[in-house]
C-alpha positions as CSV (number, residue, x, y, z in Angstrom):
1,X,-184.4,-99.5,21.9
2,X,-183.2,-103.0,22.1
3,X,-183.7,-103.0,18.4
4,X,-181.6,-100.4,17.4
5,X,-178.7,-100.7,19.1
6,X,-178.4,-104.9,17.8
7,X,-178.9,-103.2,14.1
8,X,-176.2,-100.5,14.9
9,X,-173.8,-102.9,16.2
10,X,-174.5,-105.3,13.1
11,X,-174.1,-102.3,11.0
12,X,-170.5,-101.5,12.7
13,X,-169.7,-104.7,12.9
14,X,-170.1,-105.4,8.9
15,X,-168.4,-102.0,8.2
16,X,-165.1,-103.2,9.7
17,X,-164.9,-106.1,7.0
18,X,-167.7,-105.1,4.3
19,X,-165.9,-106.6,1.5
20,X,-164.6,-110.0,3.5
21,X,-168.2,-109.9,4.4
22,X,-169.2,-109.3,1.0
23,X,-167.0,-112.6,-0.4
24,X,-167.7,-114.9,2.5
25,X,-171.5,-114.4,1.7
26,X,-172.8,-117.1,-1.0
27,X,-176.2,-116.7,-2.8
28,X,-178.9,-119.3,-3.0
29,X,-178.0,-121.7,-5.8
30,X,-180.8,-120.4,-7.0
31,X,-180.8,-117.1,-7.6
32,X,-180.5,-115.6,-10.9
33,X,-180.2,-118.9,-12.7
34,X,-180.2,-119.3,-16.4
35,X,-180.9,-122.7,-18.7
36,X,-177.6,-122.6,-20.3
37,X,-175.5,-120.5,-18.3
38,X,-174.2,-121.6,-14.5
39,X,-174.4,-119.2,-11.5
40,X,-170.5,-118.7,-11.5
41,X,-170.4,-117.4,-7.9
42,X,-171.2,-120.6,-6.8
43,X,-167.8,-122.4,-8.8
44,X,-164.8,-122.2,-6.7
45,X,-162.5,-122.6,-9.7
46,X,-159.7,-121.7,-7.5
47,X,-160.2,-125.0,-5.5
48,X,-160.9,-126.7,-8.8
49,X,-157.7,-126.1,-10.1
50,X,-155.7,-126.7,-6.8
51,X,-157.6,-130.3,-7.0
52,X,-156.5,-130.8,-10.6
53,X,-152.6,-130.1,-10.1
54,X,-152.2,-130.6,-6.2
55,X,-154.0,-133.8,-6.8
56,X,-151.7,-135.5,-9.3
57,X,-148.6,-133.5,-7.7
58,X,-149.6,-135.6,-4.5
59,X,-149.5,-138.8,-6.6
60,X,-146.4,-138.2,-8.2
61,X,-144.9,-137.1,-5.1
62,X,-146.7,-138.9,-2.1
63,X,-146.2,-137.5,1.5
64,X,-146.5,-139.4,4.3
65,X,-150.3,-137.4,6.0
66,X,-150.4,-137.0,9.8
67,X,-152.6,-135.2,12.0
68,X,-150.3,-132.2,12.4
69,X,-150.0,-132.0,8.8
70,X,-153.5,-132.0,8.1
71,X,-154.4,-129.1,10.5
72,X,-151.3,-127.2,9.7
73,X,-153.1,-127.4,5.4
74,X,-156.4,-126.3,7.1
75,X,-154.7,-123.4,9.2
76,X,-153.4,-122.3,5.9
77,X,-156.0,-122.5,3.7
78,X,-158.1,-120.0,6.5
79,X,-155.2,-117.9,6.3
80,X,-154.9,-118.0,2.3
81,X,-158.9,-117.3,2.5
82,X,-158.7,-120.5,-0.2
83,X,-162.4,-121.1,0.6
84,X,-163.5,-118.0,-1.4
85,X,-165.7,-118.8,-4.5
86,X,-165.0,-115.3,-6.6
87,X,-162.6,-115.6,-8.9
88,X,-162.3,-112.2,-10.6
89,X,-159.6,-109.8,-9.2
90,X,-160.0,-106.2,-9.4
91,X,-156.8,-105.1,-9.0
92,X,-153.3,-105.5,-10.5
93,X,-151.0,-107.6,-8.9
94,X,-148.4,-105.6,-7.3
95,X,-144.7,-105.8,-8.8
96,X,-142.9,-108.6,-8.8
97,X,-139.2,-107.1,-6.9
98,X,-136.4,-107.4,-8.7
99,X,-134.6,-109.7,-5.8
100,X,-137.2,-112.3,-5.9
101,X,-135.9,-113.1,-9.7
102,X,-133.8,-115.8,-10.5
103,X,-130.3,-115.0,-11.0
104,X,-129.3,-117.3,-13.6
105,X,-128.9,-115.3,-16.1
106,X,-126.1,-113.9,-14.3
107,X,-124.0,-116.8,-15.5
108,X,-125.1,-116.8,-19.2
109,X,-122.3,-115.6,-20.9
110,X,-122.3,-115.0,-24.6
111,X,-120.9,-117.7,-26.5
112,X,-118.6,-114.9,-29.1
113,X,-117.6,-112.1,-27.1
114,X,-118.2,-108.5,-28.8
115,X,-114.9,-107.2,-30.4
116,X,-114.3,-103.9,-28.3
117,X,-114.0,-100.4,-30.5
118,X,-109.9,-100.2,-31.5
119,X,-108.9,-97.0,-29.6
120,X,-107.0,-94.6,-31.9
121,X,-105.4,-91.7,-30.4
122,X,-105.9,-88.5,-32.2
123,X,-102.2,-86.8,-31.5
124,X,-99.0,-88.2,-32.9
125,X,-96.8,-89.8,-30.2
126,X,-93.5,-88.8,-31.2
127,X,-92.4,-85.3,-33.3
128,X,-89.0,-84.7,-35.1
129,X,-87.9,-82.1,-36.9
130,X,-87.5,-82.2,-40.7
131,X,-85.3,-78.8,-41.5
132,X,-85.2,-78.1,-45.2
133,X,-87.7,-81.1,-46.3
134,X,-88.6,-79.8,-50.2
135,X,-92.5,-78.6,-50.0
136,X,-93.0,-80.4,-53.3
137,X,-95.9,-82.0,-54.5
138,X,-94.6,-84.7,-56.7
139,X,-91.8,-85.7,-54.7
140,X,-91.0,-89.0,-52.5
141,X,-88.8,-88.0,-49.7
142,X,-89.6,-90.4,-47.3
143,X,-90.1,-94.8,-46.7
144,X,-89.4,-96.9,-44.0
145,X,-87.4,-100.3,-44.8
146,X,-88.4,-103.6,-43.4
147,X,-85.2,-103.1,-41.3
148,X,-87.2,-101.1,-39.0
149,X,-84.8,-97.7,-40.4
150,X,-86.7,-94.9,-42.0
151,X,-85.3,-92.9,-44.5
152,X,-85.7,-89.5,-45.4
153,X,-84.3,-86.5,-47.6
154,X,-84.0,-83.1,-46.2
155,X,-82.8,-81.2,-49.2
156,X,-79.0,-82.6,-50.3
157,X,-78.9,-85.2,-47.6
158,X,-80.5,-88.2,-46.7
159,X,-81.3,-89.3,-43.1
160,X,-81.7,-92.8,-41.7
161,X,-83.1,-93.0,-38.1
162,X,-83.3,-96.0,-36.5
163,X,-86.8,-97.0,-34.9
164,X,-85.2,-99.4,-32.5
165,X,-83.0,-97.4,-30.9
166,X,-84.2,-93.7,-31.6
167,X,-80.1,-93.2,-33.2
168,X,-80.0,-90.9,-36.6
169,X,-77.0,-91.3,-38.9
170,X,-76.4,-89.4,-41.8
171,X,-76.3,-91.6,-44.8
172,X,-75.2,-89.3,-47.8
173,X,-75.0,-85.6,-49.0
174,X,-74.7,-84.8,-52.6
175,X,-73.3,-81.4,-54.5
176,X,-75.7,-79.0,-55.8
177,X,-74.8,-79.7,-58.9
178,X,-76.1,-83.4,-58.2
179,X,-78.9,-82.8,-55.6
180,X,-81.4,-82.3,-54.0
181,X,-82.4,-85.4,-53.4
182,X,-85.9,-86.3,-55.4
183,X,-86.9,-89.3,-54.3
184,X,-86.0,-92.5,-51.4
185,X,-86.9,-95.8,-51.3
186,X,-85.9,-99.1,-49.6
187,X,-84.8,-102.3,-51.2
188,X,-87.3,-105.5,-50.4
189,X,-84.1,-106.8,-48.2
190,X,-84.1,-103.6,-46.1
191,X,-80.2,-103.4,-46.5
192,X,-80.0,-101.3,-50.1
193,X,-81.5,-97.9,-51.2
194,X,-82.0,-96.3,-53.8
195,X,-82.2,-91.9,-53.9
196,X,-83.2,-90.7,-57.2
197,X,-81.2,-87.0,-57.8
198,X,-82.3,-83.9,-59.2
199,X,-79.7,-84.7,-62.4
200,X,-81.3,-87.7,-63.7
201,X,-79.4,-90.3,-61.6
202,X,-80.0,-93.0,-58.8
203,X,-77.7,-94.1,-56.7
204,X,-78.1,-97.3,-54.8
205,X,-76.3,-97.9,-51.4
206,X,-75.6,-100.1,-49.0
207,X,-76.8,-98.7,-45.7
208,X,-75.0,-101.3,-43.5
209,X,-71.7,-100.3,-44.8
210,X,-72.1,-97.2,-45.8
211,X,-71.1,-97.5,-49.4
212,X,-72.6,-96.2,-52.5
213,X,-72.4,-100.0,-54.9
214,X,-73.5,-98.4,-57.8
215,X,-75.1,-95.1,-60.3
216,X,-77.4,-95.8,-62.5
217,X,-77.5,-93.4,-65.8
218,X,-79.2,-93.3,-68.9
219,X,-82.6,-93.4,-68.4
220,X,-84.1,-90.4,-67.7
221,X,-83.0,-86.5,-68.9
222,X,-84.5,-84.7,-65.8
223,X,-84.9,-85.3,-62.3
224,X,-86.1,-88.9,-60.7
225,X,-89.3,-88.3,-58.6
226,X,-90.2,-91.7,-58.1
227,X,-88.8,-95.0,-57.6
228,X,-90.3,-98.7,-56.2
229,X,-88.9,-102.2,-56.2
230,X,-90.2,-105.6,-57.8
231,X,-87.4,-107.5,-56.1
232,X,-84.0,-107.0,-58.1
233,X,-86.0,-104.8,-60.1
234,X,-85.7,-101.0,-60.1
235,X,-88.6,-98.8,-61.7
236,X,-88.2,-95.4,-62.1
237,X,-90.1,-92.6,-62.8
238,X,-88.6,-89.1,-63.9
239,X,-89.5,-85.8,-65.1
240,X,-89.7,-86.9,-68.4
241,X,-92.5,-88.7,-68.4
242,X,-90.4,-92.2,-69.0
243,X,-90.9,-95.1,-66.5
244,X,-87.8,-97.4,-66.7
245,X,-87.1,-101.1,-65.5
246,X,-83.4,-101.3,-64.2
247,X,-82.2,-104.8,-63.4
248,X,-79.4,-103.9,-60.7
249,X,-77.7,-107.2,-61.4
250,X,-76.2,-106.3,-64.7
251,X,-74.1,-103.8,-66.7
252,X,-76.7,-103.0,-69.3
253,X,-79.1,-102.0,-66.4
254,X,-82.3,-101.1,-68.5
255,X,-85.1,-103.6,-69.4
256,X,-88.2,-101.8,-70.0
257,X,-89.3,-98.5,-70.8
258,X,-92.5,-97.7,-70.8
259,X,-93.7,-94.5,-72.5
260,X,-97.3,-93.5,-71.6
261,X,-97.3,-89.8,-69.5
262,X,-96.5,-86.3,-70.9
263,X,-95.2,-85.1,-68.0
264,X,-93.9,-85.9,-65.0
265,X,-94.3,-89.4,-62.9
266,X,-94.7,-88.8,-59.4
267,X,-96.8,-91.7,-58.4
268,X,-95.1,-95.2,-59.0
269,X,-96.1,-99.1,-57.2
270,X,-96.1,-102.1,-57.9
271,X,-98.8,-104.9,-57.2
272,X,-97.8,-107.3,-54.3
273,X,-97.5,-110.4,-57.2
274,X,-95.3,-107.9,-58.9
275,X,-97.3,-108.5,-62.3
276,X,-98.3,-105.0,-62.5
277,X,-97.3,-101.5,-62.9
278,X,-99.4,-98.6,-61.3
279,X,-97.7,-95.0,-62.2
280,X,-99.3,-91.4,-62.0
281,X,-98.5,-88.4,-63.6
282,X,-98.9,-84.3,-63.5
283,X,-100.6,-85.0,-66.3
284,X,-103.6,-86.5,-64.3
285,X,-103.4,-89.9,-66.0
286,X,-103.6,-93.2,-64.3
287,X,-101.9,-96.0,-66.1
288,X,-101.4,-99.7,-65.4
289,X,-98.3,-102.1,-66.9
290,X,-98.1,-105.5,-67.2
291,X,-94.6,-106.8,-67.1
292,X,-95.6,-110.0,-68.8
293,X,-96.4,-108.0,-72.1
294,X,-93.0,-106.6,-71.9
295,X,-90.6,-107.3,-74.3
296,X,-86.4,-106.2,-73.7
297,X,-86.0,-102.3,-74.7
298,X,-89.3,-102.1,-76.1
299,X,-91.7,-99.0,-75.5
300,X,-94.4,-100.9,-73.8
301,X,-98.2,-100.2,-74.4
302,X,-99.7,-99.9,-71.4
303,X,-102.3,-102.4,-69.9
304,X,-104.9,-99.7,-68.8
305,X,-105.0,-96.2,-69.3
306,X,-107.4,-94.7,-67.0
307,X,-108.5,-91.0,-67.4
308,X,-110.8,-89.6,-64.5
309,X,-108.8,-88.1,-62.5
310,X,-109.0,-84.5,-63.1
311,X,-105.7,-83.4,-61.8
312,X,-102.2,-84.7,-60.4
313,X,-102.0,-88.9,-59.5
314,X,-99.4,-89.1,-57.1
315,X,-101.1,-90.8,-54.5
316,X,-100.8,-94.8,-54.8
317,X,-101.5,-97.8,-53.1
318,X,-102.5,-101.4,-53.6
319,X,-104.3,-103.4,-51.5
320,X,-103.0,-106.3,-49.4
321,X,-106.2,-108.3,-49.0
322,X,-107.8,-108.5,-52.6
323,X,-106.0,-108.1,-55.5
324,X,-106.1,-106.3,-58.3
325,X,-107.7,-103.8,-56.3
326,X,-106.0,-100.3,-56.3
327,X,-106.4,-97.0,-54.6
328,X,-105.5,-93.9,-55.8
329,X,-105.9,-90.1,-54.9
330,X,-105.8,-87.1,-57.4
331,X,-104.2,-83.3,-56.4
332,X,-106.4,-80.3,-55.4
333,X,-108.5,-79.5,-58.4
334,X,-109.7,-83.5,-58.1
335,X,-109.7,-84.5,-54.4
336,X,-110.8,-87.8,-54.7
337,X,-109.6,-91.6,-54.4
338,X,-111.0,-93.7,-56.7
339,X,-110.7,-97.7,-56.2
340,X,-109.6,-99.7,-59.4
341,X,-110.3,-102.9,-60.8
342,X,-106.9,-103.3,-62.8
343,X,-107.6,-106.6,-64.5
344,X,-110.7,-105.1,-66.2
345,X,-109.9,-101.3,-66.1
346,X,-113.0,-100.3,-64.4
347,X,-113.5,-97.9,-61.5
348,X,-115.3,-99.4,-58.3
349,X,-115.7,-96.4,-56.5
350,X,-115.2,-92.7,-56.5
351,X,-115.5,-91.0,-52.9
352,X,-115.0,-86.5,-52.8
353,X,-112.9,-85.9,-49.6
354,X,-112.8,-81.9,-50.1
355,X,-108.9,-82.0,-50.2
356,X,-106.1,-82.5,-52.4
357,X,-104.9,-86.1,-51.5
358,X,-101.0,-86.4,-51.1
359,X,-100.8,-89.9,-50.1
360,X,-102.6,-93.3,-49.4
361,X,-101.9,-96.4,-47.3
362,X,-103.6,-99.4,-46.3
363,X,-104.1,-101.2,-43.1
364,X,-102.7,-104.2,-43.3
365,X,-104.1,-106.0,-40.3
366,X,-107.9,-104.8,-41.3
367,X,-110.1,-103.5,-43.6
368,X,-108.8,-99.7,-43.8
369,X,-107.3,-97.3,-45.9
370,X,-105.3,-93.8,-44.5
371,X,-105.2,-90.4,-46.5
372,X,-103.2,-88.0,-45.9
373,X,-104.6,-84.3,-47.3
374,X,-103.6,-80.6,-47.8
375,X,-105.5,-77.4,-47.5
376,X,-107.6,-76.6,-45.5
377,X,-106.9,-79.1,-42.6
378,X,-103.7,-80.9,-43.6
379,X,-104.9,-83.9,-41.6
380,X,-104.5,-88.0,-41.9
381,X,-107.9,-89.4,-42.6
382,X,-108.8,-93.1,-41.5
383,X,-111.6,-94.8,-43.7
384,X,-113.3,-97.9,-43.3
385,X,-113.4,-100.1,-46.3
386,X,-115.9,-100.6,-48.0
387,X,-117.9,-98.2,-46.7
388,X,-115.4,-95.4,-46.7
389,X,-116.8,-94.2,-43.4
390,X,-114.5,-91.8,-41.9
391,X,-113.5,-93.4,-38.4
392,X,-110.7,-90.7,-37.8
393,X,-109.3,-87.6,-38.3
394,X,-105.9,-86.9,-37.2
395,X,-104.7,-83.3,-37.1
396,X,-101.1,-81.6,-35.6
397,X,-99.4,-80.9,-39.2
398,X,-99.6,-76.7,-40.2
399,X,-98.8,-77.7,-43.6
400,X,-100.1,-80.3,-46.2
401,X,-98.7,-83.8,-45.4
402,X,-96.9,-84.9,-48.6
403,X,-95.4,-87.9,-47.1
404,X,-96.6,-91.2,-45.4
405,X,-94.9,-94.1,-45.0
406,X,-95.4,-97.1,-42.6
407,X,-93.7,-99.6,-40.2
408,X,-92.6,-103.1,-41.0
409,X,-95.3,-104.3,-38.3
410,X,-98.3,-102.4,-39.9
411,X,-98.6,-101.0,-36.5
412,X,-97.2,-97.2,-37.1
413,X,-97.3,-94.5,-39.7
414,X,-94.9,-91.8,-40.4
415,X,-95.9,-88.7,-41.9
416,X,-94.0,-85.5,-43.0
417,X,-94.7,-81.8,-44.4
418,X,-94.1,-79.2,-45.6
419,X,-94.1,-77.7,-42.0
420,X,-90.7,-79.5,-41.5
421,X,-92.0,-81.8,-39.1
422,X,-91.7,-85.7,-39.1
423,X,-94.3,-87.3,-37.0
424,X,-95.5,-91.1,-36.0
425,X,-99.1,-92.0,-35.4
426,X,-100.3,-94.9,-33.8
427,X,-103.1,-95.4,-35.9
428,X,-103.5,-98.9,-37.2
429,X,-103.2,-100.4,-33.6
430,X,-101.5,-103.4,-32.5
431,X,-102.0,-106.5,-34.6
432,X,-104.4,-109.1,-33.2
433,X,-102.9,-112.9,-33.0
434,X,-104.3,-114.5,-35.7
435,X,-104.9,-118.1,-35.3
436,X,-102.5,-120.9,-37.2
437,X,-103.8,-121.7,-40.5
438,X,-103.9,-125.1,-41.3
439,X,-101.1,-126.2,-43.6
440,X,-101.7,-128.1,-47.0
441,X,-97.8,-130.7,-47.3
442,X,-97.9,-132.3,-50.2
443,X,-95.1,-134.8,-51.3
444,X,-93.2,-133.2,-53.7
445,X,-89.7,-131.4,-54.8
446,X,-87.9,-127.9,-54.0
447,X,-88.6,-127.7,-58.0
448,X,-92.6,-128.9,-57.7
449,X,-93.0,-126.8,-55.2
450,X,-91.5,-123.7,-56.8
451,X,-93.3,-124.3,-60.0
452,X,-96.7,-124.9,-57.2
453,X,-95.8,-121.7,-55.6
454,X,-95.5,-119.5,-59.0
455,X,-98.7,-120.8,-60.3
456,X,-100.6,-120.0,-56.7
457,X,-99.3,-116.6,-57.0
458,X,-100.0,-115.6,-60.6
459,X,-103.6,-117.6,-59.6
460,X,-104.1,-114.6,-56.6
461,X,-103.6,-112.0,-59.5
462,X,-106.5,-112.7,-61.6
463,X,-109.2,-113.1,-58.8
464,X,-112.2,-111.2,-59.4
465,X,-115.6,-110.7,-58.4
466,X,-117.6,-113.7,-60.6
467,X,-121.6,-113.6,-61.4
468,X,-121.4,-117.9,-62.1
469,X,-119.1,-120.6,-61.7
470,X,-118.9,-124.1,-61.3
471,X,-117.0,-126.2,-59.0
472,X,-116.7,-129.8,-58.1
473,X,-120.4,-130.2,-59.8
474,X,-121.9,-127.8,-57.5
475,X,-123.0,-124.4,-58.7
476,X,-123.0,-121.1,-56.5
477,X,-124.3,-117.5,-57.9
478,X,-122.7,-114.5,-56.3
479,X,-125.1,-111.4,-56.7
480,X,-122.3,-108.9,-57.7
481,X,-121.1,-106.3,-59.8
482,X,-119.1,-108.8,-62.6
483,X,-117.5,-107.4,-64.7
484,X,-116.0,-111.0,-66.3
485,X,-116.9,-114.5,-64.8
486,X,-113.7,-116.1,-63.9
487,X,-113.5,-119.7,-62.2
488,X,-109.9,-121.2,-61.5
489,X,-108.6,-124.4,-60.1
490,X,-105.0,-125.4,-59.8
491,X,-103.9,-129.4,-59.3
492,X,-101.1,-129.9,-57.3
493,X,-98.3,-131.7,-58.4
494,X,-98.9,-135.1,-56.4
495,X,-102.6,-134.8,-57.9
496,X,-104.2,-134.9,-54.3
497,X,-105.2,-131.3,-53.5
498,X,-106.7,-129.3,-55.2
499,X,-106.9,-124.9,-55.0
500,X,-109.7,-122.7,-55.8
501,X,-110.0,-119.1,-55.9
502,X,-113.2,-117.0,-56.2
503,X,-114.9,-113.6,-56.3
504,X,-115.4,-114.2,-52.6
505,X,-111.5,-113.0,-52.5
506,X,-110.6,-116.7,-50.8
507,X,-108.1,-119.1,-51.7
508,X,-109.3,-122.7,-50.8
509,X,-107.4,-126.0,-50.3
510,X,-109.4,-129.0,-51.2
511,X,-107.9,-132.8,-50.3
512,X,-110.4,-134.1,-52.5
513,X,-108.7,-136.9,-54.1
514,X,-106.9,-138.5,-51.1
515,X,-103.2,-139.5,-50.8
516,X,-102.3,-142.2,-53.3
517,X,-100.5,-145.2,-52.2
518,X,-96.9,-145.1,-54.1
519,X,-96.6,-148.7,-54.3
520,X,-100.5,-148.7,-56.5
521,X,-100.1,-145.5,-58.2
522,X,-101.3,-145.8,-61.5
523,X,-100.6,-142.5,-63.1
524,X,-99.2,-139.4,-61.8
525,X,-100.6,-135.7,-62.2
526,X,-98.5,-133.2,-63.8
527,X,-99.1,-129.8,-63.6
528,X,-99.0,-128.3,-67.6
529,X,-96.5,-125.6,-67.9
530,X,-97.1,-122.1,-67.4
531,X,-98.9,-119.6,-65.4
532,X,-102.4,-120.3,-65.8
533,X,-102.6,-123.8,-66.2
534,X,-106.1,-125.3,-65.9
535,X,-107.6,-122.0,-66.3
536,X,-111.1,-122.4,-67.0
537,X,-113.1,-119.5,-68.7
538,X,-117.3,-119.7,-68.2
539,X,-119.4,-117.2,-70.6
């Protein structure tokens, strides 16, 4: 009886704690031995390892021992059940909480911030009416000067309202044997205008003073649809199919007429160097003009005459980061905008945006270009370029929007159609300050530098995308679509720096010969003569 009830405490007791009991309890050394391999149960590796890095911690970082210390390690260790000789756990540690982590990456901070998403609201902020605008496609009845004062011509009369102030004046109304008004566009100084007339004439005034200066006659038989400056130069483009040069500094006004279109011009720019000539016609050609091969009252052969556009060019623009790069748009039977290599004639891309395109305008503060369409949802279009992914679509105008122009600052974009509305879109967002460019000054004369300047700026015109070129005795190769390999370097007139320009679409200043001494200058470089000097050509 005795018997039993010790094994049924022993049993109870064991039951409480049978897997304590189980670890706690060592086998005979032994038991289940084997030649080669060691009875693992009787290995406390956990004490091995606390001896192998607590032991040379303790070294490196002696504490002074006492006998509190030393019961206070043994306390813990019963606690810790560090005496236990089985290593293998059977269970997953539980999660590590979250608070337990350090928090230091809390102060990381990244070391180029990430450039937030432009917002672009999708209504126009301000709406005027426009009663009487003509509901033609090959017009240009509306521009907005660098005076900040945008022009526009509602049937007979022409309208400037000022930006700054919200005031509208009326600058001119003509006779209906003169008018309507075909066409508006501001002078580089934002002071003069120009309004082409429905009899063949433009009239340039003085907006300031409110005084017509002077008619030009003579150059067209029909009506003037299109006009653009090139400083004092006037280029117009009428009816019948003539493009002509007017310098408005003398009598004999005419300079150039180029002949290239069968009918009507209603697309006319010129590049930012003012070295070429884009003009489109109803007769869906696309043709670019070189002034340099221009010769006085000559019919000029054109530089380019580009044919795939399948209907109307009126649409226009070139683009203010690379040159020789040129958008246009075609009417409704086409619907695209094609992207133009004018130095070699060749078309870069070809995008179908399912409406007739009316006008085009690029961002000039990024890498964006703005349609403006017709039927079906007479909307503004924002591409991203090169991609041509759409990043907006503005809607508000009932009628295709024939019109676009934009504000001195880049910033705003004025649109009008045939729904006689006028209306301003925020769309290309406030410009970011960009950061000071560093500043080549080289020692030389208001006539160096002029001759310096010209040759920099006829150098911008020819840069292209280049498969080759060599520079400085390096070599770099461009994987790109070449059509010619160019490689250009310009001396400046002290000979010290040095400017290079590349399919890369960069313009680089090299100091690379230093800054002679006057007093042991042995020779001095000249720049030669002429646009292209050191002009180097690689096959």
């Amino acid at each position: 009886m005795n018997a039993e009830s010790e094994s049924c405490s022993a049993t109870k007791a064991r039951s409480q704690r049978p897997l304590q009991d189980q670890f706690l309890k060592r086998k005979s050394y032994r038991e289940n031995l084997d030649r080669f391999i060691p009875n693992r149960s009787a290995m406390d590796f956990d004490y091995a390892h606390c001896m192998l890095t607590g032991a040379w911690r303790g070294k490196e970082n002696p504490v002074a021992s006492s006998p509190s210390r030393e019961a206070y390690r043994k306390l813990l260790a019963e606690s810790l059940n560090m005496n236990r000789t089985r290593i293998l756990a059977f269970r997953n540690k539980p999660p590590t909480r979250m608070d337990t982590i350090s928090s230091d990456w809390s102060s990381v901070q990244l070391s180029e911030p990430v450039k937030s998403r432009r917002y672009i609201p999708q209504t126009s902020e301000r709406t005027l009416d426009a009663p009487d605008i003509q509901d033609d496609f090959y017009l240009n009845l509306l521009d907005w000067g660098t005076s900040n004062v945008l022009a526009i011509a509602l049937s007979n009369t022409v309208y400037l309202w000022n930006a700054a102030n919200s005031s509208t004046a009326e600058l001119v109304t003509v006779d209906d044997d003169t008018g309507p008004v075909t066409s508006v566009k501001w002078a580089p100084d934002g002071r003069h205008i120009s309004i082409g007339l429905n009899n063949s004439e433009i009239q340039l005034w003085d907006h300031t003073a409110n005084k017509l200066l002077r008619t030009l006659r003579g150059g067209h038989d029909s009506r003037v649809g299109s006009l653009d400056w090139n400083s004092h130069i006037l280029s117009t483009g009428g009816m019948d199919g003539r493009i002509v040069n007017n310098d408005v500094r003398i009598r004999s006004h005419i300079v150039e007429t180029y002949s290239g279109h069968h009918q009507e011009v209603c697309g006319l720019k010129w590049s930012t160097s003012g070295r070429q000539l884009a003009s489109g016609g109803n007769d869906n050609l696309l043709h670019i003009w070189d002034r340099s091969m221009a010769s006085v009252n000559s019919r000029t052969e054109w530089l380019h005459r580009l044919e795939d556009h399948t209907a109307a060019v009126k649409a226009l623009a070139w683009c203010p980061f690379q040159a020789n790069l040129l958008a246009s748009g075609g009417g409704g039977s086409d619907r695209c905008i094609k992207f133009w290599n004018t130095h070699t004639g060749s078309c870069l891309n070809s995008v179908d945006t399912g409406s007739q395109v009316c006008a085009l305008l690029w961002n000039t503060h990024e890498r964006e270009l703005l349609s403006s369409h017709g039927f079906t949802q007479n909307q503004l279009t924002l591409w991203k370029y090169p991609s041509m992914v759409k990043m907006a679509e503005l809607t508000g105008h009932t009628s295709r929007v024939l019109f676009m122009t934009q504000s001195p600052d880049g910033c705003t974009v004025a649109s009008a159609a045939g729904d006689e509305t006028l209306r301003f879109w925020n769309v290309f967002g406030s410009p970011e300050v960009a950061a000071k460019a560093a500043t080549v000054k080289p020692s030389f004369n208001n006539a160096e530098r002029a001759e310096w300047n010209n040759m920099l700026i006829d150098m911008l015109d020819v840069i292209h995308l280049t498969d080759r070129w060599s520079w400085l005795g390096g070599d770099r190769s461009i994987d790109a679509k070449a059509e010619e390999i160019i490689a250009l370097s310009l001396w400046s007139p002290d000979g010290c720096t040095v400017a290079s320009a590349a399919g890369d679409e960069t313009l680089r200043f090299w100091n690379v010969f230093g800054s002679p001494e006057a007093a042991a200058k042995a020779a001095t470089v000249k720049p030669v003569p002429g646009p292209f000097a050191h002009l180097n050509r690689i096959r």
